[in-house]
C-alpha positions, -999 to +999 in steps of 0.1 A: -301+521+281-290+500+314-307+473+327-340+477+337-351+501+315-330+532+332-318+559+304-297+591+322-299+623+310-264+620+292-279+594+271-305+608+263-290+639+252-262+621+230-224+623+240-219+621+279-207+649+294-173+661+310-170+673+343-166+710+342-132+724+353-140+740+386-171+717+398-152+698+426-137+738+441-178+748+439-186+714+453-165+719+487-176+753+491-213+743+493-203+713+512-189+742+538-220+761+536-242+737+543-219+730+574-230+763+584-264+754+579-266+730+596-248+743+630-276+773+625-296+744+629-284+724+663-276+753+680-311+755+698-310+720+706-276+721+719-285+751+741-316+737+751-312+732+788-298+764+795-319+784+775-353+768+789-331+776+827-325+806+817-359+821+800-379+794+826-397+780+795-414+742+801-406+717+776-441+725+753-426+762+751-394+748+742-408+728+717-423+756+702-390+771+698-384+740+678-405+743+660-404+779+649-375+776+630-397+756+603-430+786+601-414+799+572-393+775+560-416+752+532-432+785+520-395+805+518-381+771+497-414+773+471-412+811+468-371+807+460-373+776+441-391+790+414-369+817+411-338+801+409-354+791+378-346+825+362-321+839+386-286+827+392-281+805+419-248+821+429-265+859+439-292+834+457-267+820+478-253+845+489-287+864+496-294+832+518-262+830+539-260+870+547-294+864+566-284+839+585-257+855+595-275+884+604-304+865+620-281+851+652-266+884+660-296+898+678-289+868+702-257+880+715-272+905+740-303+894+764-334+884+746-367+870+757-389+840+741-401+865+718-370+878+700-356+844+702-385+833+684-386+858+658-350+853+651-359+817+642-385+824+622-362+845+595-337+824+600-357+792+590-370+812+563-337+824+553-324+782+555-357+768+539-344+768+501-309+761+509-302+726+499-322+727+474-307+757+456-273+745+468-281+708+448-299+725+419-265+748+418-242+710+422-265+698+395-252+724+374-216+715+373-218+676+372-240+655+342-266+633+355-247+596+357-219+620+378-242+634+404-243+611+434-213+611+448-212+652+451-246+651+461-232+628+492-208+652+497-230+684+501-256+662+518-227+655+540-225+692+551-256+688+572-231+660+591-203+674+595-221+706+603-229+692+637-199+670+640-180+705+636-201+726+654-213+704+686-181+707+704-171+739+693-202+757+704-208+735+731-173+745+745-184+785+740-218+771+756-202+759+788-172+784+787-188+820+777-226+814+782-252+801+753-260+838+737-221+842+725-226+805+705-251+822+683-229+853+676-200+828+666-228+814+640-233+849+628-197+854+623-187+822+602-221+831+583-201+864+574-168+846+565-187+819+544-204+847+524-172+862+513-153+836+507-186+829+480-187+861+468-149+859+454-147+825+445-186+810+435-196+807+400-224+798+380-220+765+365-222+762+325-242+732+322-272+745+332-268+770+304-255+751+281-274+722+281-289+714+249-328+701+259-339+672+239-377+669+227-384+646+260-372+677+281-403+696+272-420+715+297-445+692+320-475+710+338-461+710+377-497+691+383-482+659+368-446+663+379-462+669+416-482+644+417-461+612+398-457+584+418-417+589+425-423+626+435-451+615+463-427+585+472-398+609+475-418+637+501-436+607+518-403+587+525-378+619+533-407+630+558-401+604+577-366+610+575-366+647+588-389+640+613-362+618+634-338+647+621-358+676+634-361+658+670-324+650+669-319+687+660-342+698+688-346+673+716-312+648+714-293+668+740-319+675+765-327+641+760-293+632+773-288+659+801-330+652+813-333+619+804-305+598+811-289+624+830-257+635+817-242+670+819-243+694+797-203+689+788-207+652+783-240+656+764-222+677+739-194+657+730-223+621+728-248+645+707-221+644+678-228+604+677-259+603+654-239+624+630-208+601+628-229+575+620-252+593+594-218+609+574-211+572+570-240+560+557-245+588+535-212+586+521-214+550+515-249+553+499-236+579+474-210+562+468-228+527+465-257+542+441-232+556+421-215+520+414-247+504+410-255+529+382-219+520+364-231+484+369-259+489+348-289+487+374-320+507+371-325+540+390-353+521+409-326+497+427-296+523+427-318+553+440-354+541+449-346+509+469-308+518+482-327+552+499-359+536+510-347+502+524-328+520+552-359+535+568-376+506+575-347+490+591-341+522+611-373+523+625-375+491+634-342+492+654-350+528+671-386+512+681-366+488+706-355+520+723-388+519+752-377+478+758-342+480+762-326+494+798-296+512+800-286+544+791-253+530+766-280+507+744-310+534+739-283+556+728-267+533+708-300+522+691-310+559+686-278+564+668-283+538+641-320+538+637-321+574+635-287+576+611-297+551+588-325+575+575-300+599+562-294+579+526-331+591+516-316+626+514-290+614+485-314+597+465-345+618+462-330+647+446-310+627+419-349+608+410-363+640+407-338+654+385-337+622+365-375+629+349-380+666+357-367+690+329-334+714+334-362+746+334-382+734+358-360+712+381-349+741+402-388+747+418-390+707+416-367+698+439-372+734+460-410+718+468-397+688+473-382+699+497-406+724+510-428+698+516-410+672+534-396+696+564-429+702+571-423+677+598-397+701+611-431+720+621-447+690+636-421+667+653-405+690+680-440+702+692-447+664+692-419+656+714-425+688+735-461+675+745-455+638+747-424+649+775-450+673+789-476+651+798-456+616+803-456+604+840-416+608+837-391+625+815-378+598+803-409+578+798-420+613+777-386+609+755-392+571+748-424+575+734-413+602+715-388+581+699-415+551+694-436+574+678-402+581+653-401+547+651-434+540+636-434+574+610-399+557+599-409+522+592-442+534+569-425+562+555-402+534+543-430+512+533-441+539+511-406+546+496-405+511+486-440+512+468-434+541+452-403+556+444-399+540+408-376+569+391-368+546+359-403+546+343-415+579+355-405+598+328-423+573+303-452+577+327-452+619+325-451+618+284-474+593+280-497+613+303-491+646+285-500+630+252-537+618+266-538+654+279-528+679+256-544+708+264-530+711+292-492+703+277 
């Protein structure tokens, strides 16, 4: 047991485990498709100006559009999560990246709001239980004390995904015209999905993992509703909110706002992601040495991902009082990156106290929950913008707003996110409950 009372699953299971032969191949391929994932993602955002030119939509429609992406996201995550329970997560992922694919097709020829929308909406749904099947697919491959630093890396995807994409579709944007970006998704969708169907496997620790006594089922009530679980949904909320605008409303923020054109918007709107692969990187990597140190999981998971949201928010909410167009940017780009080292952390507490059978659906609602700000934020934004006496003024409130969601978000994160004990707490709560055990 380490200090502070933290036990990983390889202890408690007996003789730590060996990396299986194969994990780190399976480990870049998911890292790749969550890069496509993640340009699905930005594309909208990217396009934004000349799609709201071209289809004459104000910024509230806009920010429907947003928006839309997330409808069936949360409920597409659940319904998959529980399955990956029982079905291999290597058919899933393949299911998942052949609709994308075939989601931003219809977008090559002349659409309206409508089929736009629609096309969203399946693809959102299609992209809902993606990093959570992809890490509950990681998890299979690598024993609990060797999880963070591949979870980094495929939480790194969503980064380098827009890092990647931004001037690559922005160049197609400018060059060909905004509907031929979302074919060139659809096509490296295609690619991604082969390559995965010859090469992806199954990893054989989730098979072969021999579950101790204190791996018995729990009733998803208690798992739901422990204190790390809440503190995990409540903190990474915060966290996807700022992402969701930055996926949205960054680049019309810089061509609207501060006035830049659409060329030099692309190649700054890749900024916020620079900086995010770097701290995600360096808190994967930091949590993992703190764990070979000895320190609990409440220091090297809870506090390392929860810390960084407070200080985020307070930075981004100097965005309204400073002047300039070179310092609101710059304080975006750090208070808004510093909220990607939640993403590492909450899976790995999860996993730490939910059992192999059920982790799957755990983290999958996890999940499902927390983007529900990708519902809320952009049509936020899009009605703050709306109404504000300027553009600007509208984007500036929108990010104080941010601001505030990130600092208690944090807060709570802090309070709550106590990984260590919580598996003491869900057996000692089963045993004064055993009816419904």
């Amino acid at each position: 047991m380490s200090r502070g009372g933290n036990m990983t699953a390889a202890t408690r299971m007996g003789t730590p485990k060996q990396t299986p032969k194969g994990a780190w191949t399976i480990t870049w391929l998911l890292f790749l498709f969550m890069v496509v994932n993640f340009a699905d993602k930005i594309v909208v955002g990217l396009a934004g100006v000349p799609i709201m030119t071209d289809l004459k939509l104000d910024a509230e429609q806009f920010g429907l559009l947003g928006s839309s992406f997330f409808f069936l996201f949360s409920l597409s995550a659940i319904v998959v999560g529980f399955a990956v329970n029982r079905i291999a997560t290597r058919w899933v992922l393949l299911v998942l990246a052949l609709i994308w694919a075939l989601a931003q097709l219809p977008m090559v020829g002349e659409v309206g709001l409508a089929t736009l929308l629609v096309c969203r909406i399946v693809l959102g749904a299609g992209e809902g239980p993606a990093a959570s099947v992809a890490m509950h697919a990681i998890y299979k491959w690598f024993p609990d004390e060797k999880r963070a630093l591949p979870t980094a890396i495929l939480t790194q995807g969503s980064a380098f995904g827009v890092i990647i994409a931004v001037p690559a579709l922005n160049f197609v944007i400018v060059r060909y015209g905004w509907h031929y970006a979302f074919g060139a998704l659809g096509l490296v969708g295609l690619l991604w999905a082969g390559a995965w169907f010859v090469v992806g496997k199954e990893g054989p620790l989730g098979e072969s993992e021999v579950v101790a006594a204190s791996d018995a089922r729990v009733p998803y009530a208690q798992l739901l509703l422990s204190r790390t679980f809440i503190g995990c949904v409540a903190s990474s909320f915060g966290a996807y909110w700022a992402l969701s605008i930055g996926l949205t409303w960054f680049t019309p923020f810089l061509i609207k706002g501060l006035g830049f054109s659409q060329e030099k918007a692309g190649l700054i709107s890749v900024l916020p992601w620079i900086f995010g692969a770097t701290i995600v990187l360096a808190t994967g990597w930091l949590s993992q040495a703190l764990m070979a140190r000895g320190h609990s999981t409440r220091i090297a998971r809870g506090v390392l991902g929860a810390a960084p949201l407070v200080v985020g928010g307070l930075i981004m909410s100097l965005m309204p009082y400073s002047s300039g167009a070179a310092t609101q940017i710059a304080l975006l780009v750090v208070g808004a990156g510093l909220s990607g080292s939640i993403y590492v952390v909450c899976p790995l507490m999860i996993a730490e106290f939910t059992p192999v059978t059920q982790r799957g659906a755990a983290i999958a609602i996890y999940g499902a929950v927390y983007t529900l700000a990708g519902i809320i934020a952009p049509n936020v934004v899009g009605k703050v913008v709306q109404n504000a006496a300027s553009l600007l003024d509208g984007y500036l409130l929108g990010y104080l707003i941010n601001a505030v969601i990130l600092v208690i978000s944090g807060l709570l994160g802090l309070a709550l996110l106590w990984p260590n004990t919580e598996r003491a707490r869900l057996q000692a709560a089963q045993q004064a409950t055993p009816e419904f055990a």
